[in-house]
N, C-alpha and C positions, 0 to 999 in steps of 0.2 A: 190925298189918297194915292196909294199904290196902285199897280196893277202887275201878276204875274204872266210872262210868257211861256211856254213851253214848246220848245221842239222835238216832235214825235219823231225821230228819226227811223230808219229799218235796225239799227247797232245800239246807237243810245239815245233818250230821251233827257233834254235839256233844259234845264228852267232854269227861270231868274226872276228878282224882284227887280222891278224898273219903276224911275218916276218917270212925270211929264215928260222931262226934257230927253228921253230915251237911256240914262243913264242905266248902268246895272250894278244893283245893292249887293247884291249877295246872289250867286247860284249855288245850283245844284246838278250831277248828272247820276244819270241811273241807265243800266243795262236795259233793252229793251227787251221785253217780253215775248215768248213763242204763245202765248193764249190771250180771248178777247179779257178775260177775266182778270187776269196778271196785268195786264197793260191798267186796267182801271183802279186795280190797288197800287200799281205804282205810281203812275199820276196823282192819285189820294196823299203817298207818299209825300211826295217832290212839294207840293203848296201846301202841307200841313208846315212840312218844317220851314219854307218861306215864308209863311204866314207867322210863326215864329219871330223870328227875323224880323218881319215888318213890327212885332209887338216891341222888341227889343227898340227901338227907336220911336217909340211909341206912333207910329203908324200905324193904319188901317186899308188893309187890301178891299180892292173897290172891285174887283172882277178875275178873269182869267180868261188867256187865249191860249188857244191850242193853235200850232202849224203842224200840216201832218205828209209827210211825205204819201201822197195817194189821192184820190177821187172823192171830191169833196161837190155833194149835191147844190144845184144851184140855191137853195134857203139856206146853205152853209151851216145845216144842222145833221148832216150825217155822211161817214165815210163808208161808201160803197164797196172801195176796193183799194190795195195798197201794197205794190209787190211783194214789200218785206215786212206789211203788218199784217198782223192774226183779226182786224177788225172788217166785215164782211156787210155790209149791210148794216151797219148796227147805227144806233141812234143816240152818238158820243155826247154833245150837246145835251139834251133832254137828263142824260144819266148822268154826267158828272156835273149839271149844275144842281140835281138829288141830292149826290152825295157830297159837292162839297158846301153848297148852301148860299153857292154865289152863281155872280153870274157869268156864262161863259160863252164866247165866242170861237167859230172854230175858221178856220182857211188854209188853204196849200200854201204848199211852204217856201215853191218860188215867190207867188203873191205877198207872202208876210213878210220874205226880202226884198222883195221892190217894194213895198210898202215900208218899211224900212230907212231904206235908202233912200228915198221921196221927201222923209218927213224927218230927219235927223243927219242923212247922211251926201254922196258922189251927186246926187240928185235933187237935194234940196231948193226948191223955187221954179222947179222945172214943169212946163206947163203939159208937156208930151214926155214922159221918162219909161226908157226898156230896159228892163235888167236881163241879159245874157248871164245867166250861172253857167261855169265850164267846170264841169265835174268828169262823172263817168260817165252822164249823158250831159244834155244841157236843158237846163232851167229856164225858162223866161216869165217875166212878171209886162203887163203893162198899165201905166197911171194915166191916165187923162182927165185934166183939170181936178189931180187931187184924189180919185176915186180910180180903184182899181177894176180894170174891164176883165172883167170874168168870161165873156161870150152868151151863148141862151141856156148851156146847159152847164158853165163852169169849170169846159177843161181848157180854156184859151187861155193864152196863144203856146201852141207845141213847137212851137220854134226849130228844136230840135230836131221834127220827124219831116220835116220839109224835103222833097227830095231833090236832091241836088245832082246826082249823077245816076239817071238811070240804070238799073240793072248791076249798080255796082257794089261794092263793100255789103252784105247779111248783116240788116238791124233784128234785134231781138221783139220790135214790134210789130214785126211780121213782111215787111219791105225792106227793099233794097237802093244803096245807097242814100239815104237818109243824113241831112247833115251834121246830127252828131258822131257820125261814122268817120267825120274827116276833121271834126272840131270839137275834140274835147280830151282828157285826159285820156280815155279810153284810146280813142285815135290816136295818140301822141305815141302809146306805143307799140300800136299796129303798123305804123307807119314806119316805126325803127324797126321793128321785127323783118318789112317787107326791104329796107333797105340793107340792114345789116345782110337778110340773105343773099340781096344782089351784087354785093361790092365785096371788094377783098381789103376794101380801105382802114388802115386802124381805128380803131374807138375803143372807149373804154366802156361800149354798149356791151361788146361780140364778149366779155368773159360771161354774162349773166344767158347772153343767147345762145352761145356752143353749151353751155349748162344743161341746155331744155326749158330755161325760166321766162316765159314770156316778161316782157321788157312791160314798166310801167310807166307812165304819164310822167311820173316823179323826177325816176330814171332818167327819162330824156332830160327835163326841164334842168336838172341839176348839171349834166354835164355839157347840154349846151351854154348855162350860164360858166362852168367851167371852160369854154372855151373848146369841146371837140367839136370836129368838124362836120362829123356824121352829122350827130344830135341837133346840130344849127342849121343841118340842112331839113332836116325834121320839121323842126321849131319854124323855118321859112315857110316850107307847106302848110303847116298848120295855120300860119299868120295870114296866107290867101286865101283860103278856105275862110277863115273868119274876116276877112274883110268882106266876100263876096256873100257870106252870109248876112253882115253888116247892110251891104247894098242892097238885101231884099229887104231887111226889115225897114229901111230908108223907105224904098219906095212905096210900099203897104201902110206905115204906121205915119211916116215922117215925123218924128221924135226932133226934138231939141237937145234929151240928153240921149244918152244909151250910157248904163252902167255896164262893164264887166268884171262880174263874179265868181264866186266858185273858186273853188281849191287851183286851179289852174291859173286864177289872175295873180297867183302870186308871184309868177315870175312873164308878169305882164311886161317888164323892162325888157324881154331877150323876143315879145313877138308884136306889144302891141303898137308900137310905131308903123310897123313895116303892114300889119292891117287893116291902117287908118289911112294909109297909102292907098292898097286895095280898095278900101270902098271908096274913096273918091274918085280913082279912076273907073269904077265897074256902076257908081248908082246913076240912074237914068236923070240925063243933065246937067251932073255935075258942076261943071263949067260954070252953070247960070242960077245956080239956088243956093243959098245956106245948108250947109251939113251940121247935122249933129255935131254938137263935142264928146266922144267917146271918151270916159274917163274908167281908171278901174275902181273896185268899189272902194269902202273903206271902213264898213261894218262887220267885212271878215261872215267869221261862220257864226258869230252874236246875229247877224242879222234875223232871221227867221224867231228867234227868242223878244227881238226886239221888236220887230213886226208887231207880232202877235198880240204881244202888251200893250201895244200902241194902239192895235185895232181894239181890245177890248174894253181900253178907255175912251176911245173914241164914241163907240156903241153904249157904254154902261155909263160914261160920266158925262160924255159931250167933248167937242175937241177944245183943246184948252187956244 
């Protein structure tokens, strides 16, 4: 038996056919919708034609998981709220396993990638595993003993809204200085923007910043791995900011693994050495304990697709 994933993104919604072993058969992706109504014919869309698919191989889809970038009720049968989806309160679960006639599973979509990563991938065997996604903001999932810890009411752990430097850097979730304010894509190029204005030093940052173009995550990452000076001194800040980020989740969680994800681990070579520095100097007794092995992920932006599938086998077949 199959099982389809799908990730609900705010831009696009991602499916795929996946077996057991996390593999992925065949996808699909689709523009995401501005209505609740649009999103659920497109979902209908996306597993008609993977269901498809599974026929063509003569397979049989066993379920479906949804990961949804938003607020996912602790029965994890409906999304309350979701900055960049049109779904409100509605009771996703109940209606698309209506209409598609199977059964469905739903979860946030840091969760579906530490879940993920846990069971296929950076994290595999690991009895305490935190996935940090570094995106626009950051992500985090965590596993213990196999089972993802959601909290009492399902929005744990926000990793990212922890505040790290009082009264400093405006987060969009209503507080100030907050640690994805100083770790994460977003950061990477707020932090070129505040240097480039201070220094008169070359980069190849200052043609896109004398523009008026605020500087992007991307931006830096790529010409730090090019070798500018600015950008690497960017890239350095960012690396102690997420080590010292690293050193509270140490202390709170004490993980064996930590995954780091997200679009930003891809150029995990140019910060996450100098990170893994950080937190061993910065977590409380260092010296005398085993640290985590921070590794970067390795399921990419599949993870949340694969998640998904995984958890709804889990739930609808039993875990294999």
């Amino acid at each position: 038996m199959l099982t389809i994933g799908v990730d609900v993104g705010g831009t696009t919604a991602k499916a795929a056919l996946v077996d057991a072993d996390g593999t992925l058969l065949a996808t699909r992706v689709a523009v995401t919708p501005r209505t609740a109504a649009e999103l659920d014919d497109t979902l209908d869309h996306l597993v008609t034609h993977l269901e498809g698919e599974a026929r063509e191989r003569d397979r049989e889809v066993a379920a479906v998981g949804l990961a949804v970038a938003g607020f996912v009720d602790p029965q994890r049968r409906s999304v309350s709220f979701g900055a960049h989806l049109p779904w409100r309160d509605e009771p996703v679960v109940d209606r698309a396993a209506k209409r598609l006639g199977l059964p469905v599973t739903l979860e946030h979509d840091a969760n579906a990638a530490g879940l993920a990563e846990h069971r296929v991938g950076a994290a595999a065997g690991a009895r305490v595993a935190v996935l940090v996604a570094l995106g626009t903001g950051i992500g985090a999932a965590l596993v213990v003993d196999g089972e993802v810890f959601r909290g009492a009411y399902g929005v744990a752990p926000e990793l990212g809204h922890l505040v790290v430097v009082p009264g400093g850097r405006p987060c969009p979730c209503g507080k100030r200085g907050c640690l994805e304010r100083y770790c994460s894509g977003t950061a990477l190029g707020a932090g070129a923007d505040e240097l480039v204005a201070a220094s008169e030093d070359f980069s190849v940052l200052r043609a896109s910043w004398e523009r008026g173009l605020p500087l992007t995550g991307r931006e830096v990452a790529h010409a730090a791995a090019a070798g500018d000076a600015l950008a690497r001194r960017v890239m350095a800040d960012f690396a102690v900011w997420l080590g010292r980020g690293l050193a509270l989740v140490a202390d709170v969680f004490d993980p064996d693994v930590v995954v780091i994800g997200g679009e930003v681990s891809a150029s995990a070579a140019t910060f996450l050495d100098d990170a893994r520095a950080t937190y061993a100097a910065e977590v409380t007794g260092g010296e005398h304990r085993r640290l985590a092995d921070v590794r970067p992920a390795v399921l990419g932006g599949d993870a949340g697709m694969i998640g998904a599938a995984l958890d709804a086998r889990e739930r609808a077949v039993g875990r294999s």
